[in-house]
KEVO-668833 format. One line per field, with one value per residue (C-alpha): residue in one letter; x, y, z. Coordinates in pm, whole numbers, plus 32768, in hexadecimal, padded with zeros to 4 digits. Example, Ala and Ser with C-alpha at 12.3 -4.5 7.8 and 13.67 -1.06 7.14 Angstrom:
<sites>
resn <- [A; S] $
px <- [84CE; 8557] $
py <- [7E3E; 7F96] $
pz <- [830C; 82CA] $
</sites>
This chain:
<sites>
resn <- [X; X; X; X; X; X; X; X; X; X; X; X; X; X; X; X; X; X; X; X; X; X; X; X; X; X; X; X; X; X; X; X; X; X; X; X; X; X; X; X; X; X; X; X; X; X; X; X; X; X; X; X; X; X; X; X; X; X; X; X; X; X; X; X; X; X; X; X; X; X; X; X; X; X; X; X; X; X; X; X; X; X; X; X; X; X; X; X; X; X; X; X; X; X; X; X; X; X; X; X; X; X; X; X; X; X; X; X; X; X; X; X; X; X; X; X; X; X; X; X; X; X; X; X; X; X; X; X; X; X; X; X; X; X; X; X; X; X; X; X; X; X; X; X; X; X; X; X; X; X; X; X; X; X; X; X; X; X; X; X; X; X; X; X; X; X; X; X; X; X; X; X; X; X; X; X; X; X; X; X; X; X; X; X; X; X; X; X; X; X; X; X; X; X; X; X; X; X; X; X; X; X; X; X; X; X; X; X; X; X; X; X; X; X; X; X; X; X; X; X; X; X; X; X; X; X; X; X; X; X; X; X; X; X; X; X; X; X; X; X; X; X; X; X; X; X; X; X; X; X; X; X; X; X; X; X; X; X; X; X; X; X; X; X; X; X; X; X; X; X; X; X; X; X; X; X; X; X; X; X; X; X; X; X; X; X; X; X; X; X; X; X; X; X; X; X; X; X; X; X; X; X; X; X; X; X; X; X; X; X; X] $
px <- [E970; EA1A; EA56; EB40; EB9D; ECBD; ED6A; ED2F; EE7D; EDE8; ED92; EE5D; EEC0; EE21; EF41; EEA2; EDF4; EF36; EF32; EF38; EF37; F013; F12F; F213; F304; F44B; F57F; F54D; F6A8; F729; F6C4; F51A; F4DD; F568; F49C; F36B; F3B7; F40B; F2C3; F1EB; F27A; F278; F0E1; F0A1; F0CE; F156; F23C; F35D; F453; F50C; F64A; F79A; F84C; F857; F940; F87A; F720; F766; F7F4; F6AB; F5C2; F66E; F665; F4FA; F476; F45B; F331; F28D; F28B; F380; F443; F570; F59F; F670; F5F3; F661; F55A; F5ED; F5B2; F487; F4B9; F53B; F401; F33C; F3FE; F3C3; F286; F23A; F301; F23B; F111; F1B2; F1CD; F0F9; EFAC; EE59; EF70; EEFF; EFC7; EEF7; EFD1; F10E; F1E4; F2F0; F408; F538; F619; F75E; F7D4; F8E7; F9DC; F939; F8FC; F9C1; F97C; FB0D; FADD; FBDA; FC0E; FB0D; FC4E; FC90; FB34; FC05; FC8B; FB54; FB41; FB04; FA33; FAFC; FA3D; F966; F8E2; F8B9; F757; F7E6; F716; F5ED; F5DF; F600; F546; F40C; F41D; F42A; F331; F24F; F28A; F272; F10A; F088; F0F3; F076; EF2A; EEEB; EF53; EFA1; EE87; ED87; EC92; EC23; EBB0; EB1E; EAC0; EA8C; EB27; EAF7; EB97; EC4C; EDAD; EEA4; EFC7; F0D1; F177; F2D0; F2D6; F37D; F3A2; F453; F2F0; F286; F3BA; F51E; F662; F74E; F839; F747; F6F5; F6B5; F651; F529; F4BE; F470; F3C1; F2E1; F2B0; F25C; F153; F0AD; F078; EFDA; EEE5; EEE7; EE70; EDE4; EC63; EC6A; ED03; EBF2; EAED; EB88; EB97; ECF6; EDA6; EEB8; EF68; F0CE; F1AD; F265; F382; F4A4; F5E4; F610; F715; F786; F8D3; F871; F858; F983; FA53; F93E; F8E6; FA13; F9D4; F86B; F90D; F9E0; F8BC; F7EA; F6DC; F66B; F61A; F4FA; F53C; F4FC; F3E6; F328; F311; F2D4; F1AC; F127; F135; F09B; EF71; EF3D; EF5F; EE2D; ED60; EC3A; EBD1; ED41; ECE2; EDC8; EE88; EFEC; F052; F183; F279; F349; F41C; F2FE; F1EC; F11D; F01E; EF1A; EFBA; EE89; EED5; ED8C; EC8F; EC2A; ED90; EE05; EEC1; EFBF; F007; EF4B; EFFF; F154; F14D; F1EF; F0C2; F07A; F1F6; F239; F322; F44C; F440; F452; F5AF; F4DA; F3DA; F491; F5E1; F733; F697; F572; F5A4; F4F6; F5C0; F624; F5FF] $
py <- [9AA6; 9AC2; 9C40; 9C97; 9DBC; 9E26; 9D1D; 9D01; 9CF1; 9CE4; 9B9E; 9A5C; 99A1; 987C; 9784; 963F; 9676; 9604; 9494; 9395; 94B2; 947F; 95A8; 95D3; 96C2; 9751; 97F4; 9710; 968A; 97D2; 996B; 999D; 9851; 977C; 985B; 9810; 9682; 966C; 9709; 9646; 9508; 9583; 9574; 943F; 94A5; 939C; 944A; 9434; 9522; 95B6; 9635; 961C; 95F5; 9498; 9469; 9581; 94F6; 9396; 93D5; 94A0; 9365; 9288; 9379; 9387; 9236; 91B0; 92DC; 92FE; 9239; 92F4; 92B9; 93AF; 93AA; 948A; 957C; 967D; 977B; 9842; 96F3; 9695; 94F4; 9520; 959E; 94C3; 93B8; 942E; 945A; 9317; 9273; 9349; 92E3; 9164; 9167; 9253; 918D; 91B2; 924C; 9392; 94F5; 959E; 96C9; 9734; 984C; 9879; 9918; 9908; 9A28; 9ADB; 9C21; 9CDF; 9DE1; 9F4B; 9F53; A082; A126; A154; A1D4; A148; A17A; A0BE; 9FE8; 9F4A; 9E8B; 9D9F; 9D18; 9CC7; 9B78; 9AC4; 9BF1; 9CA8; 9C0D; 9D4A; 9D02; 9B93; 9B9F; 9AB8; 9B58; 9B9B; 9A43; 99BF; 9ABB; 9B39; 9A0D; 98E8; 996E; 99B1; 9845; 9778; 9881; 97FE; 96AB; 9657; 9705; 9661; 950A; 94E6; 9568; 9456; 9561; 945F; 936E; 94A5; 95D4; 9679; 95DB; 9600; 9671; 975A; 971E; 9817; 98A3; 998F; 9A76; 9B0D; 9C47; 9D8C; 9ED6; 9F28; 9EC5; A003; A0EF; A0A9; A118; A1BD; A09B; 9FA0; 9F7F; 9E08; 9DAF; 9E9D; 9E49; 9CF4; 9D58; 9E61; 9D40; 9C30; 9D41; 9D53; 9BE9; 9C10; 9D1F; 9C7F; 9B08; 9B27; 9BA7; 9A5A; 9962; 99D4; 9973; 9821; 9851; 9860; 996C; 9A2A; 9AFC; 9BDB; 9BFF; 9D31; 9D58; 9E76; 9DF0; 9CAE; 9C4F; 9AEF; 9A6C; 9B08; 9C55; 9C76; 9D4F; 9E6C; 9E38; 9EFB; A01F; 9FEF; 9FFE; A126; A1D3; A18D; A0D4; 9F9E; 9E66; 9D6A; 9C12; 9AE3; 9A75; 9B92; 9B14; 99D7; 9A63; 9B3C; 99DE; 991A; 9A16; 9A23; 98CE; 9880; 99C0; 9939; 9AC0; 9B27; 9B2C; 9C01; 9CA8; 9D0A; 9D20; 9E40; 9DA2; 9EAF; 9E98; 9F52; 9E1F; 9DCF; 9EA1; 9E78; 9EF8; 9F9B; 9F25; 9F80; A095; A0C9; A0D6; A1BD; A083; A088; A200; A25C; A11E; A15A; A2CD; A356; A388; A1F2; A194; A2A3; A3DF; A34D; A27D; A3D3; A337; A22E; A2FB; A428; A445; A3B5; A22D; A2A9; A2BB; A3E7; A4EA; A60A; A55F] $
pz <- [DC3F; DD78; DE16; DF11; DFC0; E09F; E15A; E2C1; E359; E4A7; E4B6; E50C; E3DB; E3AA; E3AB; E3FF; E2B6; E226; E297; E156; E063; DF3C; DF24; DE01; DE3A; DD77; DE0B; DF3D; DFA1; E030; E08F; E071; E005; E0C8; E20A; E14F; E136; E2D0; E2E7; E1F6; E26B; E3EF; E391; E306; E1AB; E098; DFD1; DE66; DE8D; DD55; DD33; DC84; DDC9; DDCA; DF23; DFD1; DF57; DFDD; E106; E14E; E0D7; E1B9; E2DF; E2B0; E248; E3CD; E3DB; E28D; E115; E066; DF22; DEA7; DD2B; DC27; DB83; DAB2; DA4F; D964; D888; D806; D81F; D960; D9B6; D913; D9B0; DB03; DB0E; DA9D; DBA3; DC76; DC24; DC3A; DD9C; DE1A; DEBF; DDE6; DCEA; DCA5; DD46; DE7A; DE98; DDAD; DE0B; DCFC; DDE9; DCF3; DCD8; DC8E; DCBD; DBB4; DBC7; DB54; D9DB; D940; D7F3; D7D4; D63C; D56E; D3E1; D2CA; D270; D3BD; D31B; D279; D39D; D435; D3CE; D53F; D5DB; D705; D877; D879; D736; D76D; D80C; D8EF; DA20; D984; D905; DA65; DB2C; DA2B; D936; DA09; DAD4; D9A0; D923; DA6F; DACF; D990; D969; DB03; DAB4; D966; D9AE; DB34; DBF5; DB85; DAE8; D9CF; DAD6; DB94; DB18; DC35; DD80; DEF1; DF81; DE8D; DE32; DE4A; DDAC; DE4F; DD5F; DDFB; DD98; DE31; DE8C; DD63; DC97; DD0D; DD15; DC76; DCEA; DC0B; DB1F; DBA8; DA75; DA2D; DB8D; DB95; DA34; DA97; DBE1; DB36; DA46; DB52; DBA8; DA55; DA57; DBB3; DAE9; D9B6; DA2D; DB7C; DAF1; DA0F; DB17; DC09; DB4E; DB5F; DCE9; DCDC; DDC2; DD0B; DDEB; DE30; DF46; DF20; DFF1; E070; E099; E11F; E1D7; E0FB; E089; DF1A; DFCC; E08D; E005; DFEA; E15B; E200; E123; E188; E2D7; E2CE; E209; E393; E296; E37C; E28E; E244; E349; E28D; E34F; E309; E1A5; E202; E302; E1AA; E09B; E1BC; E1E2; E073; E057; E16A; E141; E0A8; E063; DF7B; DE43; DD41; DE8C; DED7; E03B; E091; E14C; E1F3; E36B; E401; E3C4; E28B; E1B5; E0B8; DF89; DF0C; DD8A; DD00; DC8A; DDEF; DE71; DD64; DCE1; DDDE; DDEB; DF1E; DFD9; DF70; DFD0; E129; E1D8; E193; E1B6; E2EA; E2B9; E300; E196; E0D8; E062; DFC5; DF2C; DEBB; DF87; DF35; DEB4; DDE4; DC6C; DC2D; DB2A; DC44; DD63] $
</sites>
């Protein structure tokens, strides 16, 4: 069984370890995703991208087909047999067919959830389910990453050819800050992120006795068309934000770090950090603390943005 300790975020990624590896990624036509195809295919990397952008995801493949093999195709992950069909196409056109690395980058963010109480009759109404009690974002951010995690490392990854390959493949949970802390009316949002992090602890122990690399990025707010509107108030607030390319620097890393096994990499403005998400980290409490984080994210930990009763 594999161990692993801390990340060393030190050292240079290894990005030429990408070249002819097999990515499968979600979300990639716009925001995150779409910084993590330019850099998988700026590396040699052959890559499907998945999305239900359809105008956005193939104006991206045929920007980058002069550079890498690269092949756009809808998706919607919130269904099951859309899934199912991309991953087969996937596997279709991917050389050796069989998934190297799979970061399932898909996501939505709501309006706050309210409680709002209303009377037991109002019950009768509730035929079609109001949009904050449709599950729609939970189904796209926490079960669509569920699904594609275990349909790619069940059937993609090649496992019943070979056990145990070298080297390792690799899959790249996005996760989030708000796995660790909420914020108050946040309600769906951090459900699924907290939830993204219990598959990380519920399936990484298992996959890495497979040699498979299960992983988490974690990010702070990123500055992304899906993020836009919170960004001023982010702004007048004097919080700085996440760049996109640190992401992209933290999936590459976990992605080529031969060492992360069962990890999650902090993303904040600062730089990266090991997360710490395990006995010996105080499962993420001693990272996410202000001494880890640095004084001035007090807002984040127990100021204004933390969803602690009080604070």
């Amino acid at each position: 069984m594999p161990s692993t300790g801390l990340i060393d975020l030190k050292t240079a990624v290894n990005y030429a370890a990408l070249k002819d590896r097999n990515v499968l990624i979600t979300g990639g036509a716009s925001g995150l995703g779409k910084g993590m195809v330019h850099m998988f295919a700026d590396h040699g990397a052959n890559i499907v991208v998945g999305d239900v952008q359809e105008s956005l995801g193939a104006a991206l493949e045929k920007e980058l087909s002069s550079k890498a093999k690269i092949k756009f195709v809808h998706v919607d992950v919130s269904s099951f047999a859309s899934q199912v069909a991309f991953l087969r196409t996937a596997l279709d056109f991917l050389p050796r067919n069989e998934i190297d690395i799979f970061v399932p980058c898909a996501g939505v963010l709501g309006p706050p959830t309210q409680v709002s109480p209303a009377p037991p009759s109002e019950l009768a109404n509730l035929g079609i389910p109001a949009d904050d009690l449709s599950g729609r974002l939970i189904g796209i951010n926490l079960t669509g990453v569920f699904i594609g995690t275990l349909l790619v490392a069940r059937y993609g990854l090649g496992l019943h050819k070979t056990p145990k390959p070298e080297p390792a493949k690799s899959i790249v949970l996005v996760s989030s800050l708000a796995g660790y802390t909420g914020a108050e009316g946040s309600v769906e949002y951090t459900t699924t992120k907290f939830g993204i992090r219990g598959l990380l602890r519920g399936m990484r122990k298992q996959l890495a006795g497979m040699n498979v690399r299960l992983n988490a990025v974690c990010p702070f707010y990123v500055d992304t068309p899906m993020t836009g509107h919170a960004i001023p108030v982010l702004q007048q607030l004097g919080i700085p934000v996440t760049a996109v390319g640190q992401v992209v620097e933290a999936v590459a890393r976990l992605a080529t770090d031969e060492s992360a096994y069962g990890r999650s990499i902090f993303v904040m403005p600062e730089g990266l950090s090991d997360g710490g998400d395990d006995s010996a980290g105080g499962h993420g409490g001693r990272a996410f603390s202000t001494e880890a984080l640095g004084e001035q994210w007090t807002v984040l930990v127990s100021g204004a943005m933390s969803d602690d009763i009080g604070s």
